[in-house]
C-alpha positions as CSV (number, residue, x, y, z in Angstrom):
1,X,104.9,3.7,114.6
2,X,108.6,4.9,113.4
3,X,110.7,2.4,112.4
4,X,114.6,2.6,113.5
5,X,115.4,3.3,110.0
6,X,113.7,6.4,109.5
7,X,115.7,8.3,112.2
8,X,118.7,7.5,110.1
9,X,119.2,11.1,108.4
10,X,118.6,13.1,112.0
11,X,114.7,14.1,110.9
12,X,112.7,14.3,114.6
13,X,109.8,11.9,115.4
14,X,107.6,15.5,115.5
15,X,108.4,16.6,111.8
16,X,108.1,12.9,110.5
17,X,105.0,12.6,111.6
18,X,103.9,16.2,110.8
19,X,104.5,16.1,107.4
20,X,102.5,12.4,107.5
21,X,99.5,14.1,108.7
22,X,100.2,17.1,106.5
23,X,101.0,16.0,102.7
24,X,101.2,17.5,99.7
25,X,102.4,14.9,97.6
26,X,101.6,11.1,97.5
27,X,103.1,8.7,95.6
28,X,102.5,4.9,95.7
29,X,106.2,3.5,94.9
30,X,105.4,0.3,95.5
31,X,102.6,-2.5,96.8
32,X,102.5,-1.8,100.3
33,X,105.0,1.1,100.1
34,X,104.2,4.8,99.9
35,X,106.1,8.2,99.9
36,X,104.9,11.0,101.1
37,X,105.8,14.8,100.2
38,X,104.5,17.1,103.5
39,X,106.2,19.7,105.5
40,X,108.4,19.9,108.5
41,X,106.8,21.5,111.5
42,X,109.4,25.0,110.4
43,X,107.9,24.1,107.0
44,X,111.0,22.6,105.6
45,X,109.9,19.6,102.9
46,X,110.4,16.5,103.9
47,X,109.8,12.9,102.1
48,X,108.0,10.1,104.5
49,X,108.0,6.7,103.3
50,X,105.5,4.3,104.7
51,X,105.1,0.8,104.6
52,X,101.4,-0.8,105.5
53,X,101.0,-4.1,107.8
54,X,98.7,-5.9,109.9
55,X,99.8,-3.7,112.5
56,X,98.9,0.2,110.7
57,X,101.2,2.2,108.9
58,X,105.1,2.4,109.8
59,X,107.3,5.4,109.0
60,X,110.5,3.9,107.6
61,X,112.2,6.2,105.7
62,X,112.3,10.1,106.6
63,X,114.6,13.0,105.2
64,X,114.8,16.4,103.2
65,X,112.7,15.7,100.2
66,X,114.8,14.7,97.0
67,X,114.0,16.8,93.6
68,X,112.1,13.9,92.3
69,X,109.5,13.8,95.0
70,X,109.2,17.7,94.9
C-alpha cells in the first residue's frame, strides 16, 4: 500500500515500489519505520520509507535519495 504522503515529491507508484523490491541499502530509522535505498525503474536512486502495521508494510515517504542514505 502507498500512503498519500509518499506521492508528495512527484515519485510514481512504479519506481516507489521498484526500488522497494529492489534495495541496496536498508536502514532501520526507527521501531516500526524503515528506509530503503533502491533504484528507480530508469535507475535513478530513490529513498523509500516504510512503516510496518497490522495491515503489511506502507510506503510513506518516497523521493530522490538524500546524501545521507547514499
Amino acid at each position: 500500500m502507498i500512503a498519500p504522503s509518499a506521492r508528495r515529491h512527484g515519485i510514481s507508484d512504479e519506481d516507489m515500489l521498484h526500488a522497494y523490491d529492489n534495495p541496496i541499502r536498508v536502514f532501520e530509522v526507527d521501531e516500526g519505520f524503515t528506509m530503503l535505498v533502491g533504484g528507480s525503474r530508469a535507475g535513478a536512486l530513490l529513498e523509500i520509507g516504510v512503516v510496518r502495521g497490522a495491515d503489511g508494510v506502507v510506503v510513506v515517504h518516497a523521493m530522490g535519495a538524500r546524501d545521507r542514505f547514499r
